[in-house]
N, C-alpha and C positions, 0 to 999 in steps of 0.2 A: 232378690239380692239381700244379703244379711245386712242390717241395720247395726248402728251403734248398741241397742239394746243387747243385740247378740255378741256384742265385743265389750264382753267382762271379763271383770280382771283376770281369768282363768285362761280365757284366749290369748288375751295381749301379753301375758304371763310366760305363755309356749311360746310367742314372738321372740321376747324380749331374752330368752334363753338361747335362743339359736342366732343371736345376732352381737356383735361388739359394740354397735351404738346404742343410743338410749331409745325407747319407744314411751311418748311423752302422751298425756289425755289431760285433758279440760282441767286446769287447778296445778298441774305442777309446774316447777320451775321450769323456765326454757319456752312453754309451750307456746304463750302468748308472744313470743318474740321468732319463734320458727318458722308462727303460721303466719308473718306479714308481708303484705307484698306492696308493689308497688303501687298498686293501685287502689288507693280506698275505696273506691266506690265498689268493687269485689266482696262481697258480703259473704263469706262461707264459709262453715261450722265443722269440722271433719272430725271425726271422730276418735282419730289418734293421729299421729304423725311420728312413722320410722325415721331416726336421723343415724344416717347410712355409712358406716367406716369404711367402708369397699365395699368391692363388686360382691363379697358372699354375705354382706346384709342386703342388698338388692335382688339377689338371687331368694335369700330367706323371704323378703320381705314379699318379691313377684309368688312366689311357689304359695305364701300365705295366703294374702288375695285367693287367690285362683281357687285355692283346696276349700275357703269359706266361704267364697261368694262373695268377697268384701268388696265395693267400689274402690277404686284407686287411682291415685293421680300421681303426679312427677311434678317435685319441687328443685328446681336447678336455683337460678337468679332469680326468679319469683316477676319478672319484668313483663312477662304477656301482660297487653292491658283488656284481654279476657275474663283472667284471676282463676283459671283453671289449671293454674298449679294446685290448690287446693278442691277436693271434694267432699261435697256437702254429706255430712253422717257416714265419712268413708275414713280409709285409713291411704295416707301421705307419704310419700317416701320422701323426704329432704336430703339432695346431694351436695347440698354446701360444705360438709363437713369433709368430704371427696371435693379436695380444689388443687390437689397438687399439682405440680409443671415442672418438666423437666426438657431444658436447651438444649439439642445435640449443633452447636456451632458450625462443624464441618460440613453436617447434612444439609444445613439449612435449616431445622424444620424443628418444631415443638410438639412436647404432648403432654396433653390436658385432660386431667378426669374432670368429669361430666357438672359437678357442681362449681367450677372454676368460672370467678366472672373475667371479665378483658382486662379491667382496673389491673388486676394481677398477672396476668398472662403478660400486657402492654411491662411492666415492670421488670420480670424476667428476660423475654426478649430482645427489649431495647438497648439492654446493659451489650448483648454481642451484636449491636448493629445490625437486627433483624428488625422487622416488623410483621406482626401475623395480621390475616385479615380479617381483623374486627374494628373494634369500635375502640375510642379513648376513655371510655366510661364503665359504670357499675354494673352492665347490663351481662346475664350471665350467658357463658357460651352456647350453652347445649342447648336451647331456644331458639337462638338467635344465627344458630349454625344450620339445624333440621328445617330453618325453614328458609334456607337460600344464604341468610349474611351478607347484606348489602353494608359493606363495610369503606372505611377511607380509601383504600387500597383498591377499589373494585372495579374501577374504569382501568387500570393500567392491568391490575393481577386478576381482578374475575372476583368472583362471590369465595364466600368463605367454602361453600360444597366444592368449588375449584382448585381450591389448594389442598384437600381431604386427603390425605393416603391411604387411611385405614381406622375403623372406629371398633372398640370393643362393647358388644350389646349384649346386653342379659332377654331373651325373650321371653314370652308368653310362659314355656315350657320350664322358666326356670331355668336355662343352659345359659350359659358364655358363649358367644361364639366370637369370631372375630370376620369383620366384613372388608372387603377390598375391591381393588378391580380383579382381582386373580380367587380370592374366596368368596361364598356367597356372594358373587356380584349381583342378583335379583336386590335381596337385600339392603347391599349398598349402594344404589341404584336410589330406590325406594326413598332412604336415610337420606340423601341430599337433594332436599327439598319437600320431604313429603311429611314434615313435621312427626312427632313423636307416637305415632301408630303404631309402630312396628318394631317396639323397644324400648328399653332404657340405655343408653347409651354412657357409657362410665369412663371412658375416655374417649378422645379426639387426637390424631397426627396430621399436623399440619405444615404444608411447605410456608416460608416466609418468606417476605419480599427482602430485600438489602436497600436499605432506603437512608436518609439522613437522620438523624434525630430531630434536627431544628429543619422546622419548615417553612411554610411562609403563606400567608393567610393573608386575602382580601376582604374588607368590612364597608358593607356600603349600605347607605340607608337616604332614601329616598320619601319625600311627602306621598301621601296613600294618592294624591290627585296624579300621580306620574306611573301609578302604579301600566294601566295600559299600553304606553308609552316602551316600559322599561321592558315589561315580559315579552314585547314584541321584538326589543334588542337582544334578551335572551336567547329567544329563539333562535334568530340568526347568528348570533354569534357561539353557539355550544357546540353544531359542529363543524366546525374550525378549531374548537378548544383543543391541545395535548390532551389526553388522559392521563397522564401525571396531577391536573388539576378536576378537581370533581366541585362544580359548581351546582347550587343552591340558590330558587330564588323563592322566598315567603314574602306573606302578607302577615303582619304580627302588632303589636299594640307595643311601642318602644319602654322596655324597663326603667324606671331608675336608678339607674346605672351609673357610677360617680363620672365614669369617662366620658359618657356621653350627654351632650349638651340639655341642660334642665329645663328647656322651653320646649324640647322633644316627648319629655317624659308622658306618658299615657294617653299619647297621639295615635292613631293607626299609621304604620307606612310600611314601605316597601323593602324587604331584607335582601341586599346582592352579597352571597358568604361564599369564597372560595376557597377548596380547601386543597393546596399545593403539596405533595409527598416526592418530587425529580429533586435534581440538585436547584438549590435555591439560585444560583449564577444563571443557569439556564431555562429555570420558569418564569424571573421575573419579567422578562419581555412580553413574554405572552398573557400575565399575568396581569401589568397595565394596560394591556390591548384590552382585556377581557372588561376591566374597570372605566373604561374610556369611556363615558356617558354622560350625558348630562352635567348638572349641576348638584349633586347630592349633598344632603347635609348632613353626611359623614363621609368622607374616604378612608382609609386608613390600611396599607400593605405594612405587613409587621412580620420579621421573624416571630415563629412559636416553638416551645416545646411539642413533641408530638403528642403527648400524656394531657395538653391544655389545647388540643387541636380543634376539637366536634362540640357544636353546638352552645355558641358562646350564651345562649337563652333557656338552657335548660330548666327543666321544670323536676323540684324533687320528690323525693318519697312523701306520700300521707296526704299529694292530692288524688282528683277522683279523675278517670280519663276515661274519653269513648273517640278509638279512632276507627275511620277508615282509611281508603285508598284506593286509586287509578292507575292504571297503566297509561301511557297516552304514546299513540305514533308523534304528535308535536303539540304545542302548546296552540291549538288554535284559535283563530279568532271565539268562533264562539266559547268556547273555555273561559278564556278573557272577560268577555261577556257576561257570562255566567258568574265567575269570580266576584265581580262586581254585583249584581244583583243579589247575587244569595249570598256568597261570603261573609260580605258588611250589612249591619258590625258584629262584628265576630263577640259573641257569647260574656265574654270576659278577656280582661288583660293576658291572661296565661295562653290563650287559645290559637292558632297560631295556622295557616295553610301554608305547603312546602311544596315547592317542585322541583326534584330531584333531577340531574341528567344524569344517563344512564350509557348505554353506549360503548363504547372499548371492549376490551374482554369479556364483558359479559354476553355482548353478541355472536364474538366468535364461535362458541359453543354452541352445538344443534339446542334445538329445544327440546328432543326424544335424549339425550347422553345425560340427562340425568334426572328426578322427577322436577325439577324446577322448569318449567314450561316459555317463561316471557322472555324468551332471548332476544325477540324483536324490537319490545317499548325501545323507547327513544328517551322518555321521563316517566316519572313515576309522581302523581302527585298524593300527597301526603296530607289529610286531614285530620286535628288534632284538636278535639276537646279537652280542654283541662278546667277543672273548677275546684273548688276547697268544700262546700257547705252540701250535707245532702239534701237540704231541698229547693235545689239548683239541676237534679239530676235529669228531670225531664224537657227544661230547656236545654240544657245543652245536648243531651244526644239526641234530639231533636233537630237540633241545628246542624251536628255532626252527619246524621242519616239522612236528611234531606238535601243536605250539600253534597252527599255523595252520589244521591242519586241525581242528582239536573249534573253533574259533574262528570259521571259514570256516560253521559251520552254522546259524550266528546272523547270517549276513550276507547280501549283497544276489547271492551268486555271482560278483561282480567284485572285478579285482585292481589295484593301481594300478600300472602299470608300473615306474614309478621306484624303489619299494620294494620289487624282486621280484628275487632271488637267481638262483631257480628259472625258467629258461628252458623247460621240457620244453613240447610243441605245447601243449596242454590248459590249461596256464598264459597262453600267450601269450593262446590265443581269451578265456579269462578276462578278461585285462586288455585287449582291444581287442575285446571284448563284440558287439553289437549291428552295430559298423560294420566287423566283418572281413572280412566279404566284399569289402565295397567295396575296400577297403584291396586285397584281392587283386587284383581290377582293374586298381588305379591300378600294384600292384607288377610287374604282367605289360606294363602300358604304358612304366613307366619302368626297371625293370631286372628283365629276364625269364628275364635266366641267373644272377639273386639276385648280385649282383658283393657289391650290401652286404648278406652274409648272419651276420653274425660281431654280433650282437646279438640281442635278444629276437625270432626271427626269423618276418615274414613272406614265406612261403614263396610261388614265384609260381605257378601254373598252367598254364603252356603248356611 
């Protein structure tokens, strides 16, 4: 593979002629702010980075690569906590500067070039009483779309691969093409779910839900000694839930938070977060059903904006993160078990376990109609190392990795792409289960010398 050595200024030179964005290296303006992601602990050097006007600097930039051997990776939201948006002594294509959106009201549905995060899409959108299925935050589409989209919307509408009409992909070859259920369906197929193998994708059309803007949001927070106790009501009580409400229960170390009570502050305990998108008149009943527990020392059902909906504990840009993740048919005792023993105490204040329900729409769908394989899980649990200092990094993904595995033995054998650190082979077939083979097919048909190999990778066969 050509090195940075061999990307002097004569090479990036014939790039940066064939292209309308700028192609930036080590010392000029921009560069140190293109190549950052969200994850500090992602340490890596790339040798240039294309920032991509449209699909024909992607097209330039893939046909580059290819004709020099360059290594190369795809920069959207920069949000995988992998950090393989960027590649080490390779050249980057950054599609943030490709973020446009455009609402067709009548249809229902938006469309989104590939460097578009939610933050903005959620703004467009909401204005015509739509909601697409993603997320209320920074995190950018084309990520968080290729590998399934477990989004607010997903229990009542499905994953974000389920609203997809049609995405437009630059491949290996350097062509455009456009993928559907009606054109290259292989393809599109492959695209939803099968992470960023098989393309760069430069826009996204997506059907939208009609949904409220204000919504209504349960907050419960329980002493960590209740924690057994509480996930055991979860269990029971999730399905009986609407899918209208997509319910969350973590283990988390309480923030100081002005709202919440300052005897809590940097306690470990129990997080009950639900998060209601039906008409607010007709979830609230179900909504204190759902809350009806114990004795918590927090309650709290509140109307929310949608845009203020996910994840009242976020963690921001410039810390360092290693996560995993479970699929799980239920929250079983042993789990529980488990939780307890290896969980606490969790690494650091930031660090955080989640168990997802899953369920509604995302079941309905075979597990072969698209590459996303777990239609079955029930929950998905969620493990989340976050730290700030780098030498803290081998405790925590230590704790991360080990909790996933006593964790992983309560579960269904699958992983979910999007929450997976861990790239090694064994992980990927994990997270692309059932339908890897296939997947290898499609990857041998559309890029068979792996051009896009610098992600959760599938690897081609010929």
């Amino acid at each position: 593979m050509t090195s940075s050595a061999h990307l002097d200024g004569a090479a990036l030179e014939s790039l940066t002629d064939r292209m309308r964005g700028d192609v930036l290296r080590s010392g000029d303006d921009g560069f140190d702010e293109a190549g950052t992601l969200w994850n500090a602990a992602a340490e890596t050097d790339p040798a240039a980075i294309a920032r991509c006007a449209g699909p024909a600097d992607v097209m330039q930039a893939v046909t580059f690569a290819r004709e020099t051997g360059t290594p190369m990776s795809v920069k959207a939201g920069g949000h995988m906590t992998t950090g393989q948006a960027l590649v080490e002594d390779g050249l980057v294509l950054d599609l943030s500067p490709m973020n446009g959106i455009r609402v067709d009201p009548d249809a229902g549905s938006i469309r989104v070039e590939g460097g578009a995060i939610w933050e903005d899409v959620n703004h467009e959108a909401l204005r015509h009483g739509l909601v697409p299925p993603g997320i209320p935050e920074s995190v950018g589409v084309g990520g968080f779309t290729t590998g399934g989209g477990m989004g607010v919307v997903c229990r009542e509408h499905g994953l974000a691969i389920d609203n997809l009409r049609e995405v437009d992909v630059v491949t290996a070859d350097g062509d455009l093409v456009v993928a559907s259920e009606e054109r290259n369906e292989d393809l599109f197929w492959a695209i939803r779910g099968g992470g960023g193998n098989f393309g760069v994708v430069t826009s996204f059309e997506f059907d939208c839900a009609e949904a409220p803007r204000e919504v209504l949001v349960a907050n419960l927070l329980y002493p960590i000694e209740e924690m057994d106790a509480y996930l055991r009501y979860f269990r029971e009580t999730v399905p009986e839930t609407p899918n209208d409400l997509w319910p969350i229960a973590s283990l988390l170390t309480v923030p100081e938070l002005p709202d919440l009570p300052e005897e809590l502050h940097g306690k470990p305990a129990v997080n009950g977060y639900v998060m209601g998108i039906g008409d607010p008149d007709e979830i609230e009943e179900p909504m204190e059903e759902f809350t009806d527990f114990g004795d918590p020392e927090v309650k709290a059902i509140y109307p929310a904006d949608y845009t203020e909906l996910y994840d009242p504990f976020s963690v921001p840009t410039g810390h360092r993160h290693k996560w995993e993740s479970v699929y799980l048919d239920t929250v079983s005792d042993g789990l529980i078990e488990t939780l307890q023993e290896d969980a606490l105490p969790m690494p650091t204040p930031q660090s955080v376990v989640s168990i997802y329900a899953l369920g509604g729409a995302i079941n309905e769908v075979a597990a072969d109609a698209t590459a996303y394989p777990h239609r079955d899980a029930s929950y998905l649990a969620h493990i989340q190392a976050h730290w700030t200092e780098p030498g803290e990094d081998t405790t925590n993904r230590q704790w991360a990795r080990e909790l996933h595995g006593a964790a992983a033995e309560h579960g269904t054998g699958g992983e979910y792409v999007n929450n997976q650190t861990d790239d090694a082979a064994e992980r990927v077939r994990a997270a692309y289960g059932a339908n890897y083979d296939r997947l290898v097919e499609i990857k041998n048909e559309w890029d068979p010398e792996n051009l896009f190999g610098v992600n959760q990778n599938i690897e081609p066969s010929v």
